[in-house]
C-alpha positions in Angstrom: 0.0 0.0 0.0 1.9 3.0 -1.6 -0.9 5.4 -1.3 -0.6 8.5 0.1 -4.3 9.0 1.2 -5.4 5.6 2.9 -9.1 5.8 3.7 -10.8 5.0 7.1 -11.9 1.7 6.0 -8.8 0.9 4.8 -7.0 2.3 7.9 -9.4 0.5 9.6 -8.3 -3.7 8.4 -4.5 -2.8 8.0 -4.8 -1.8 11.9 -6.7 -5.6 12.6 -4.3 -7.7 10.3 -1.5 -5.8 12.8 -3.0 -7.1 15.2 -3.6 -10.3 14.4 0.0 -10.6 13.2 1.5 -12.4 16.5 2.6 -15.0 17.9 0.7 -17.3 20.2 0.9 -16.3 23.5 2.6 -18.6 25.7 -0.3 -19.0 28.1 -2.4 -20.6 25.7 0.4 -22.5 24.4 0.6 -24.1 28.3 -3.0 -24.1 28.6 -3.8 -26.3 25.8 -1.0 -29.1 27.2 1.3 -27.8 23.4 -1.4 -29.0 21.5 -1.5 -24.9 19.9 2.2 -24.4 19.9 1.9 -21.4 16.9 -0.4 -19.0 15.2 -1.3 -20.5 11.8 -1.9 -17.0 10.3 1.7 -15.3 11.3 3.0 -13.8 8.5 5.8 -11.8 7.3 5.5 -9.0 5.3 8.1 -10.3 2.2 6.9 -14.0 2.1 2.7 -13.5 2.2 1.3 -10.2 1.0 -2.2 -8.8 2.5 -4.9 -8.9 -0.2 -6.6 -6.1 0.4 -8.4 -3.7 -1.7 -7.6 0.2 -2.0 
């Protein structure tokens, strides 16, 4: 996202997928006996781009 002007919306899901971007945290990872060791959905930003729409 080169823009200049980002709009609300748009502001809006880059601000969740940030979010959403880490790792598991380690009390759920001893809380579910290592059954969850990592978050699936991790990502880094040059292997898997975001697909979202301008």
């Amino acid at each position: 996202m080169y823009m200049s002007k980002k709009s609300q919306k748009l502001k809006m899901r880059l601000a969740k997928k940030r979010k959403q971007n880490r790792r598991m945290p380690v009390m759920a990872v001893v809380k579910t006996h290592r059954r969850i060791q990592y978050n699936k959905f991790q990502r880094d930003w040059r292997r898997r781009k975001l697909r979202l729409k301008a």
